[in-house]
C-alpha positions as a printed NumPy array, in Angstrom:
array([[ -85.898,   -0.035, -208.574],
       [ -86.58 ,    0.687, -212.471],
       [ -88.453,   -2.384, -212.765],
       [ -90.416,   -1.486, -210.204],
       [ -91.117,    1.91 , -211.499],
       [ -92.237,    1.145, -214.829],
       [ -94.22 ,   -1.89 , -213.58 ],
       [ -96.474,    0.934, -211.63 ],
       [ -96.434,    2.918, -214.557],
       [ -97.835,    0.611, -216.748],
       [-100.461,   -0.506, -214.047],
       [-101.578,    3.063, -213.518],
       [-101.586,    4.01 , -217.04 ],
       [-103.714,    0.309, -218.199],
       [-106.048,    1.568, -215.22 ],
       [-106.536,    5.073, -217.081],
       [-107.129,    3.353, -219.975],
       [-109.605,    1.202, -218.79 ],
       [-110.798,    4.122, -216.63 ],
       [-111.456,    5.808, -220.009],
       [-112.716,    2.648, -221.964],
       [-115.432,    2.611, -219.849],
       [-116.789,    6.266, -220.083],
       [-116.616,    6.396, -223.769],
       [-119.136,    3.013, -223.225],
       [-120.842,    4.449, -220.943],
       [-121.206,    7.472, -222.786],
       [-122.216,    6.022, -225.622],
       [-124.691,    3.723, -224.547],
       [-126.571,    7.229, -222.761],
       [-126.268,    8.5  , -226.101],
       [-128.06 ,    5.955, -227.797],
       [-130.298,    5.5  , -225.426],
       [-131.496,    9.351, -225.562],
       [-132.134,    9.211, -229.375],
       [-133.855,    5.343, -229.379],
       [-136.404,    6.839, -226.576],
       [-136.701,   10.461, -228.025],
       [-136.351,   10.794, -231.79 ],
       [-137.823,   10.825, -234.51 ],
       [-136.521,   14.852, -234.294],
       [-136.811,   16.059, -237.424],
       [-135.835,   14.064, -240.301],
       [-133.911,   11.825, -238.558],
       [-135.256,    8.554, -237.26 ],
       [-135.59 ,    7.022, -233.821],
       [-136.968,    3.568, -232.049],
       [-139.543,    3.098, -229.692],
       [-142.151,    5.808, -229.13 ],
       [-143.018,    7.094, -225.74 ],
       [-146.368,    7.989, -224.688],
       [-149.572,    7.465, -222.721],
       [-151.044,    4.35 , -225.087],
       [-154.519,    4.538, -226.363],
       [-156.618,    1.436, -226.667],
       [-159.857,    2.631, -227.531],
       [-160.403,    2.134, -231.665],
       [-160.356,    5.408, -233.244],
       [-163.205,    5.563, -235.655],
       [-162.525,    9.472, -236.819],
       [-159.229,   10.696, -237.217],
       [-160.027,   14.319, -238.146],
       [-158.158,   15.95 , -235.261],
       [-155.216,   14.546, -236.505],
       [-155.353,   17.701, -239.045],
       [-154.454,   19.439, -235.987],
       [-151.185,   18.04 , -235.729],
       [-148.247,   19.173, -237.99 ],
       [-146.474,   15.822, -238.349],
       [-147.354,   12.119, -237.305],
       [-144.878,    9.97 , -235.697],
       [-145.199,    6.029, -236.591],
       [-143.56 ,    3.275, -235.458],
       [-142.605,    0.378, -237.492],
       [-140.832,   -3.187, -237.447],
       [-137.625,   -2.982, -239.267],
       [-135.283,   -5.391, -238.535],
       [-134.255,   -5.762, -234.619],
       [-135.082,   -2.393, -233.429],
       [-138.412,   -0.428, -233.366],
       [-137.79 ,    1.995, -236.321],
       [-139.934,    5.508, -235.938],
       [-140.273,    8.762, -238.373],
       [-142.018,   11.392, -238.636],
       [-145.071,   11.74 , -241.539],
       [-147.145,   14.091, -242.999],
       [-150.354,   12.193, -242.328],
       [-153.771,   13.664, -242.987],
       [-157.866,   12.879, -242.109],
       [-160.308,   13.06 , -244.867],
       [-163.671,   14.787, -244.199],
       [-165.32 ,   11.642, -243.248],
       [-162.573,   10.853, -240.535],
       [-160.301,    8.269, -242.584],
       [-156.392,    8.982, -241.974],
       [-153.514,    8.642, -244.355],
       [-149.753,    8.715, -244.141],
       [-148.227,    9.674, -246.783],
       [-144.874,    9.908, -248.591],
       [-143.026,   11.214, -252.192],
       [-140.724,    8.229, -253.92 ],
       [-141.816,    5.586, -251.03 ],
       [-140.557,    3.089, -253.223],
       [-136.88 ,    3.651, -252.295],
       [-137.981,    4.539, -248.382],
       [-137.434,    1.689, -245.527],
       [-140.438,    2.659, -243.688],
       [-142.796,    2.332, -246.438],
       [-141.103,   -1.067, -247.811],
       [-141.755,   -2.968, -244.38 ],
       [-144.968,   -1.911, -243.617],
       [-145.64 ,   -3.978, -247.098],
       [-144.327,   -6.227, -245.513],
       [-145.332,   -6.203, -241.741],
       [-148.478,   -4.091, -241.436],
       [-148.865,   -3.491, -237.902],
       [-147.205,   -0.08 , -236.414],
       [-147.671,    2.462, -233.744],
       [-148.781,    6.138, -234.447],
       [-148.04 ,    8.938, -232.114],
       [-150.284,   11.833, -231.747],
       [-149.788,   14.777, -229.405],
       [-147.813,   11.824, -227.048],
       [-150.787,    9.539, -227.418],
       [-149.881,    6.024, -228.922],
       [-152.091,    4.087, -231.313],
       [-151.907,    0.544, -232.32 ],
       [-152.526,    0.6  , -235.628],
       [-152.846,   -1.304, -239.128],
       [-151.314,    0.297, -242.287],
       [-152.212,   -0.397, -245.642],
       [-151.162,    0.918, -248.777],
       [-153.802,    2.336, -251.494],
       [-153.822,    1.69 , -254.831],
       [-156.886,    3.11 , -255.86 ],
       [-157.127,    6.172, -257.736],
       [-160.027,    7.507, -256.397],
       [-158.945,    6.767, -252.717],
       [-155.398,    8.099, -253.431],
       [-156.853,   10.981, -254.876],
       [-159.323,   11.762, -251.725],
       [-156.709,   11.171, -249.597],
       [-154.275,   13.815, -251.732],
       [-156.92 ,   16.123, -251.467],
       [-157.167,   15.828, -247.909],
       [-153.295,   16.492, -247.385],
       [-153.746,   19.874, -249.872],
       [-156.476,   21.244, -247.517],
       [-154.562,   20.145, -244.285],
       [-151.756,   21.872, -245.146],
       [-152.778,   25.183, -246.332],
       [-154.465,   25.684, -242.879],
       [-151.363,   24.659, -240.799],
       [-150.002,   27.938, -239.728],
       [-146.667,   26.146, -239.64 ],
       [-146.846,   23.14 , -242.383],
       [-143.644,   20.83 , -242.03 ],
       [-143.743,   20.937, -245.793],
       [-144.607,   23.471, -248.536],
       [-148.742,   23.531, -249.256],
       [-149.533,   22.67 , -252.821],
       [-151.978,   24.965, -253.958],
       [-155.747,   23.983, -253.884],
       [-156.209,   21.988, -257.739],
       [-152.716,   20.335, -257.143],
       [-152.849,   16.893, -258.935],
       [-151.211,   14.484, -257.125],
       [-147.825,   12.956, -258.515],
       [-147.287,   10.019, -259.554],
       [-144.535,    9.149, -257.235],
       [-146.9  ,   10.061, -254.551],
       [-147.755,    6.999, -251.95 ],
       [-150.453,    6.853, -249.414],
       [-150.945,    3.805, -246.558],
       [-154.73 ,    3.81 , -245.118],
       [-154.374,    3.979, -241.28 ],
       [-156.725,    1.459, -239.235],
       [-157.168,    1.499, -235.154],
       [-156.435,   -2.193, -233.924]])
């Protein structure tokens, strides 16, 4: 009669246990599954980007000044690896991403790598080309272009330099290209 009793109590409690094995799994692959298909959120990163995909070439980028952050989306290892960017359209239409210290970022090391990526705008998806510049001039047009941007954001997701900044030498800036 013991036997029997702790024989059902072991079955009933392995049962619980399994019973609870599978909702922490289950919970956590809902979890991830929320943040791959909805982040970047804030400065955290997130995978794939949702969104109605765009595949007309996009020959001026200037509403993208309209837009308080960019969201791109690179590859980095397995997964689809997205952030958000301050990213920026010169006068004539060309767009930048850019980036302080990029040198010790993931993002920016494999897109020197692997230079295709997606960008999202207002829940539109580019294919895109990236390219980083190393040209003065170019990185200085393109600074210029984030100092104006962001000191006519009502909201800028980062402090405005003042018009006249110069731009820092740790600064980085990848040329963005419709595929």
């Amino acid at each position: 009669m013991a036997g029997s009793l702790i024989t059902s109590f072991t079955q009933r409690n392995r049962s619980l246990l399994q019973l609870a094995g599978a909702v922490v799994v289950v919970g956590a692959v809902g979890a991830f599954l929320v943040w791959f298909l909805t982040c970047p959120c804030d400065r955290m990163p997130g995978g794939y980007l949702m969104g109605e995909q765009s595949d007309e070439p996009v020959a001026d980028w200037s509403f993208a000044n309209e837009v308080t952050l960019c969201q791109i989306q690179i590859s980095a290892g397995l997964l689809p690896h997205s952030i958000n960017l301050n990213c920026m359209a010169t006068p004539a239409g060309d767009l930048y991403l850019s980036c302080s210290n990029c040198e010790t970022k993931r993002w920016s090391n494999a897109v020197l790598e692997e230079s295709r990526a997606r960008l999202r705008l207002n829940e539109t998806v580019y294919p895109v080309n990236l390219a980083r510049v190393l040209s003065g001039t170019e990185l200085d047009g393109a600074w210029s272009a984030r100092v104006t941007k962001l000191n006519t954001l009502p909201e800028p997701a980062n402090p405005a330099p003042p018009p006249g900044t110069p731009r820092p030498d740790h600064w980085w800036s990848f040329r963005v290209v419709s595929r």
